[in-house]
C-alpha positions as CSV (number, residue, x, y, z in Angstrom):
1,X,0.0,0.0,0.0
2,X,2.9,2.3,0.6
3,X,4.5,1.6,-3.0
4,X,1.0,2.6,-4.0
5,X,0.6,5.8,-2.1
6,X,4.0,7.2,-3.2
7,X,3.4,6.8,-6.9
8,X,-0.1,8.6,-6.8
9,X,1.1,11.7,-4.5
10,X,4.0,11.9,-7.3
11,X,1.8,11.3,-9.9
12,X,-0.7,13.9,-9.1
13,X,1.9,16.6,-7.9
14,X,3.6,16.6,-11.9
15,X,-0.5,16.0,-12.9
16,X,-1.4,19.4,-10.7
17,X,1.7,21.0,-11.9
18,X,1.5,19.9,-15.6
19,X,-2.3,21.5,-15.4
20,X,-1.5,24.9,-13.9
21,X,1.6,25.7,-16.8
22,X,-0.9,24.6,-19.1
23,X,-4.3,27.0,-18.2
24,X,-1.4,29.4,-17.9
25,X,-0.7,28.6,-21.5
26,X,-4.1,28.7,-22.8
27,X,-4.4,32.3,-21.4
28,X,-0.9,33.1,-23.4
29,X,-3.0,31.0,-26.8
30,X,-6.0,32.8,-26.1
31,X,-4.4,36.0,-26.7
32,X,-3.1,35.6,-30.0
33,X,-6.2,34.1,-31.1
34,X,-6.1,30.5,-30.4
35,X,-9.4,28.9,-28.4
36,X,-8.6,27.8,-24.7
37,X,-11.3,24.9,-25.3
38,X,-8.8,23.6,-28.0
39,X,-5.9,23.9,-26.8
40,X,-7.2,22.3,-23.5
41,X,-8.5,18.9,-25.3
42,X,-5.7,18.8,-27.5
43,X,-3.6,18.6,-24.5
44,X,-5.1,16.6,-22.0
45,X,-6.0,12.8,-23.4
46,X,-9.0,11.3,-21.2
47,X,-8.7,8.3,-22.8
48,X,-4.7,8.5,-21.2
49,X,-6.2,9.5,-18.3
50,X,-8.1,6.4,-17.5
51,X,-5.0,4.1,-18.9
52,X,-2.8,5.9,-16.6
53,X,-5.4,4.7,-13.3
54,X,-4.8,1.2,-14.7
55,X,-1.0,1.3,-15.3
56,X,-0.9,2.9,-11.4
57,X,-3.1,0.1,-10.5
58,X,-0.9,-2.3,-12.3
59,X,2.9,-1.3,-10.9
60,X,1.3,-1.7,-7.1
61,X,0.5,-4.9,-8.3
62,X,4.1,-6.1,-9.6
63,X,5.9,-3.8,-6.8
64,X,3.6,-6.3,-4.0
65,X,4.2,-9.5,-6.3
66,X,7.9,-8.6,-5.8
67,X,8.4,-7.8,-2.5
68,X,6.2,-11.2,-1.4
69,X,8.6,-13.2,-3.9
70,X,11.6,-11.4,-2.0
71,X,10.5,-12.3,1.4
72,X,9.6,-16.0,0.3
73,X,13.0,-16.4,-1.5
74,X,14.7,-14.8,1.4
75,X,13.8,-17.6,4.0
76,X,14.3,-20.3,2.0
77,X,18.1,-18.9,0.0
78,X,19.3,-17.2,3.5
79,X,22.7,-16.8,2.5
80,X,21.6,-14.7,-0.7
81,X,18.8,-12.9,1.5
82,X,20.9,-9.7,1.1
83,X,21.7,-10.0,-2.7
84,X,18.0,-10.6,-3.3
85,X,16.7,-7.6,-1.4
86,X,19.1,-5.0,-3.1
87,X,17.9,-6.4,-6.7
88,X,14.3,-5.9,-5.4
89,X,15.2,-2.3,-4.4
90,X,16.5,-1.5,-8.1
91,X,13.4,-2.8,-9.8
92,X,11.2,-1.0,-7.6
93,X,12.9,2.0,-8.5
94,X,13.3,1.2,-12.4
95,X,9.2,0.6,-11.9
96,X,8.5,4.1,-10.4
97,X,10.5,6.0,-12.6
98,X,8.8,3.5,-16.0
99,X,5.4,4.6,-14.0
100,X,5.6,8.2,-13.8
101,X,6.8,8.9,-17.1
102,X,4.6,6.7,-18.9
103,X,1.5,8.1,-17.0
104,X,2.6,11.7,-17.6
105,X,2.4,10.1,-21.6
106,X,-0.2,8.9,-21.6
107,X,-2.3,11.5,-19.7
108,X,-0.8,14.7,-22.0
109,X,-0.7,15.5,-25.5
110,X,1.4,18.8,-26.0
111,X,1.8,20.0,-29.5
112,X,4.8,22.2,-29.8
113,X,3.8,25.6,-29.3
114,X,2.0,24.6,-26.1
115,X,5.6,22.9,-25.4
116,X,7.4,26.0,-25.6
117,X,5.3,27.5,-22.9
118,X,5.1,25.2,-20.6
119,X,8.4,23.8,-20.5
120,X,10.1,26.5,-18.7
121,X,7.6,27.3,-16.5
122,X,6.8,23.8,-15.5
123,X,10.6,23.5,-14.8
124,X,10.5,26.7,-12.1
125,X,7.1,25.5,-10.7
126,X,8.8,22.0,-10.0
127,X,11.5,23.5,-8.4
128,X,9.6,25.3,-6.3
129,X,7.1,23.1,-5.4
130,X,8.5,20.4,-5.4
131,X,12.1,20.7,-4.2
132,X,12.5,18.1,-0.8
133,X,10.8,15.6,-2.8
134,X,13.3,16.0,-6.1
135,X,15.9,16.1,-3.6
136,X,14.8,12.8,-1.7
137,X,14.5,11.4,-4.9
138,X,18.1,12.4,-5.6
139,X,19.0,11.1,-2.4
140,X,17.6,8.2,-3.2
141,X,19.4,7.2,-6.5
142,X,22.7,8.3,-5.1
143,X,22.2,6.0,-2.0
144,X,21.5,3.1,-4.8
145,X,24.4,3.8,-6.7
146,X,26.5,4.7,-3.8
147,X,25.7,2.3,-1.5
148,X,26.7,3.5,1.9
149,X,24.2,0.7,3.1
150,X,22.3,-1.6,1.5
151,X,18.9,-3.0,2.0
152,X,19.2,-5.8,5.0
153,X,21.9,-3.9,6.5
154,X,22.2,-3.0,10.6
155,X,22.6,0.5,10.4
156,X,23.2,3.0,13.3
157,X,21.7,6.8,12.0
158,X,21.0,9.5,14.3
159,X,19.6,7.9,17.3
160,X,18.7,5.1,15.5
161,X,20.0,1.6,15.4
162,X,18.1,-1.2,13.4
163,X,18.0,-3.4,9.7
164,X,17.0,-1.3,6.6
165,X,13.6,-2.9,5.3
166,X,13.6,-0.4,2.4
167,X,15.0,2.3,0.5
168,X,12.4,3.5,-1.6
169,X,11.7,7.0,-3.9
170,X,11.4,9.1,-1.2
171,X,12.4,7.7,2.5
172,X,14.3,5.1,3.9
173,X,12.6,2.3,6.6
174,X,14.6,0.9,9.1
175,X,13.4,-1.8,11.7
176,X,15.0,-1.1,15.4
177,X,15.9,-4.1,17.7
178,X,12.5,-2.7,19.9
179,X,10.8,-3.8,16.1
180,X,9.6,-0.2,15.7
181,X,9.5,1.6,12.2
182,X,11.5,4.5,11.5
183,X,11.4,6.5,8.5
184,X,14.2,8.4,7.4
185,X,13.4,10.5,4.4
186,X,16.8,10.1,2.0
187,X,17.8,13.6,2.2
188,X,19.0,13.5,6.0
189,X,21.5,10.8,4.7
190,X,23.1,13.4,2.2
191,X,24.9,15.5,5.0
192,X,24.8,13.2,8.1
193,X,27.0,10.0,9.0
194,X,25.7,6.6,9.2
195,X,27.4,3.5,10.3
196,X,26.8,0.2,8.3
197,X,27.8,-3.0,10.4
198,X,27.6,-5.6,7.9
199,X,27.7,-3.4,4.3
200,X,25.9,-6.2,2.3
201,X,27.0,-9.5,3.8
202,X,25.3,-12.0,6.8
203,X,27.7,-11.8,9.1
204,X,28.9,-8.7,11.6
205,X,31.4,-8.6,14.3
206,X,29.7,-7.8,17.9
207,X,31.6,-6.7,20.8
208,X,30.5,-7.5,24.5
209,X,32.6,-6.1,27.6
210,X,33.2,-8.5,30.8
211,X,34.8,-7.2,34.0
212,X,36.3,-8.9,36.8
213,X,38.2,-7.3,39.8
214,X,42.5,-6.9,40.1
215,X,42.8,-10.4,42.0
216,X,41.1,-12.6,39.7
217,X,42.7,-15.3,37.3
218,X,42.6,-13.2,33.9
219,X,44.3,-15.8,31.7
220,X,41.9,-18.3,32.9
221,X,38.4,-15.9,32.6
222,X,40.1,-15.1,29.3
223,X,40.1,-18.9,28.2
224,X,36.9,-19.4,29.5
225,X,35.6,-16.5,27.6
226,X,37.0,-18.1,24.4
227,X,35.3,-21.4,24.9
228,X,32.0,-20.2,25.3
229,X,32.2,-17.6,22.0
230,X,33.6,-20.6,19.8
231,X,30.8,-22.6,21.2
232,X,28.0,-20.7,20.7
233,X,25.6,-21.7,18.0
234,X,25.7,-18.5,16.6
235,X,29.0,-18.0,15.8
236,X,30.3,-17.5,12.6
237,X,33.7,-19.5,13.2
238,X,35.2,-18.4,9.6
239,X,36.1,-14.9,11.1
240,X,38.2,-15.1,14.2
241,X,37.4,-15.0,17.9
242,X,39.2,-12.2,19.9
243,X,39.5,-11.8,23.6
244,X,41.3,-8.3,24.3
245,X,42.7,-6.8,27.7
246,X,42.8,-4.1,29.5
247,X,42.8,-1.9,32.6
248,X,40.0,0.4,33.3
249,X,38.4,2.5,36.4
250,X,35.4,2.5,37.4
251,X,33.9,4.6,40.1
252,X,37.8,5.5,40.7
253,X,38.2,1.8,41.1
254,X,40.4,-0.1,38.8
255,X,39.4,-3.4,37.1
256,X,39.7,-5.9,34.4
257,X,37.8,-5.2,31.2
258,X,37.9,-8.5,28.6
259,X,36.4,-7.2,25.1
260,X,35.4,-10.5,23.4
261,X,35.1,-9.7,19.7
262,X,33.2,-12.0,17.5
263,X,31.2,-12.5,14.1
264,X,27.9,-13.4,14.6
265,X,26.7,-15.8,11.7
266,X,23.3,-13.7,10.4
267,X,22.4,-9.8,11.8
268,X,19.2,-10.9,12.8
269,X,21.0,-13.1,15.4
270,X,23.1,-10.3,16.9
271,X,21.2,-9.8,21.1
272,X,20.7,-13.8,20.7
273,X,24.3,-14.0,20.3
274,X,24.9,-11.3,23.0
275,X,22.5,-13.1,25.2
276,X,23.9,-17.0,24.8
277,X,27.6,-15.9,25.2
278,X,27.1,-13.7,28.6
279,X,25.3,-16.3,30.2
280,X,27.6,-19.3,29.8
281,X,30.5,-17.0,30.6
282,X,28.9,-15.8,33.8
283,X,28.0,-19.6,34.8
284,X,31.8,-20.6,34.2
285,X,32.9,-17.4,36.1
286,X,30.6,-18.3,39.0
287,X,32.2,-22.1,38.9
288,X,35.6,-20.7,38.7
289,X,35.3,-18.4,41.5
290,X,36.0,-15.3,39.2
291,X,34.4,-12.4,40.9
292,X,33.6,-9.2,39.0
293,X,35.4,-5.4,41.4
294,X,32.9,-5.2,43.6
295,X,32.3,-1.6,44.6
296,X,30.6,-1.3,47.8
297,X,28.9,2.0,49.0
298,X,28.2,1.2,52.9
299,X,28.6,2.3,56.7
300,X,32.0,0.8,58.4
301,X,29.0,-0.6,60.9
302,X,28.4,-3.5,58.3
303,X,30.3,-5.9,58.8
304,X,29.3,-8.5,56.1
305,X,31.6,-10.6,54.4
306,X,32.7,-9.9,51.1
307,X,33.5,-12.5,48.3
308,X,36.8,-13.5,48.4
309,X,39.6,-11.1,46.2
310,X,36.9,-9.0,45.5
311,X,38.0,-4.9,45.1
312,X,35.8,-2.8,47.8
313,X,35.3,0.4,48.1
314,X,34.5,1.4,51.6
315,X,32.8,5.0,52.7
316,X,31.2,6.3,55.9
């Protein structure tokens, strides 16, 4: 229904525009002799008019055939998921662009002197009228040609962090991780940055943080960070398995951070991943005695053991 609602307000703006250049033509005809009735059937086709309601009616059609045949082909070929969704996005454009110009063809019959006069001032009156949605058109084909994502991506973009579901004529859809819609209008991506995690393949490297206090084994949390990453079921083992690190503080306290860094095998898997890994590391922590720097805000009055190793932080 969206497909359909973009290609009629498009449609009707260069219809509306188209009309106005040409009553101001007939005024200019009228002048030097020429019947405004005449020039005004000569110029609009009815018959067109009507064809061009069926060829609208026909392009929603094909655009929802396609998109249904995307999402079908896209669960059963997951590995070309990706590849299948940016050809989609090229015919839907090469079908808007076939739509409107054929419609404005078939609806308008301009003989050359009419032409003349409305050429120029149809071009201004477009320009004025019509300029975010020329430039989000713009946008549009130079983000298709471009590419700075592509359709099934994990984009972050002002705020916003989610797969794009579309890139059509005039905005860009993009699915959060909360499974909210957010349309970007193509324009915003012209002077803005946006980060691409994957940039047209399955896989994408996610990074999760695990902390332990100044007295714990690292090398063995380390190895026990390993084992549950390269044993997840969402891994993607081609791409390495990293465990970095480092020193940190916090609260003024300093700890252990290990950054595990890891491809997860499909985007769509990326909190499951997340989710699988932090749990099994936290069990074998737990067995291991591994404590995280425990930073305690109390009074000197409590006198309640702490785990053992563990980093405190005592205050009155």
């Amino acid at each position: 229904m969206n497909n359909c609602r973009v290609l009629a307000i498009i449609v009707l703006t260069i219809f509306l525009l188209l009309f106005h250049q040409a009553v101001l033509a007939v005024d200019i005809l009228t002048d030097i002799g020429v019947s405004d009735i005449s020039v005004l059937y000569h110029m609009i086709s009815w018959s067109g008019v009507a064809a061009s309601a069926l060829v609208i009616a026909c392009a929603w059609l094909f655009l929802r055939i396609s998109n249904n045949v995307v999402i079908h082909l896209g669960k059963i070929f997951a590995e070309h998921r990706l590849l299948l969704h940016k050809f989609n996005a090229f015919f839907r454009y090469g079908m808007y662009l076939f739509t409107v110009v054929l419609v404005v063809l078939l609806s308008f019959e301009f003989s050359n002197d009419v032409l003349a006069i409305v050429g120029g001032g149809t071009a201004v009156a477009v320009g004025f009228a019509a300029k975010d949605l020329v430039a989000s058109l713009v946008a549009g084909i130079m983000i298709i040609v471009d590419r700075p994502f592509q359709v099934g991506d994990r984009v972050k973009f002002g705020g916003e962090y989610g797969d794009i579901i579309s890139i059509g004529l005039r905005s860009v859809k993009l699915r959060t991780l909360a499974d909210s819609t957010v349309t970007i209008p193509n324009n915003m991506f012209l002077n803005d940055v946006s980060s691409c995690a994957n940039y047209g393949v399955l896989d994408m490297q996610v990074v999760i943080d695990f902390h332990i206090g100044m007295g714990q084994d690292v090398r063995l949390a380390r190895d026990l960070i390993q084992e549950a990453a390269a044993t997840s079921c969402y891994v993607y083992l081609p791409k390495p398995i990293a465990v970095r690190v480092s020193q940190i503080l916090i609260d003024q306290c300093v700890a252990l951070r290990l950054r595990l860094k890891i491809y997860v095998l499909d985007t769509k898997y990326e909190k499951q991943l997340e989710t699988d890994i932090t749990l099994r590391v936290l069990d074998a922590f737990t067995k291991y005695n591994i404590y995280p720097p425990a930073i305690l805000h109390r009074d000197t009055s409590d006198q309640t053991s702490l785990p053992k190793n563990a980093t405190q932080l005592v205050t009155k």
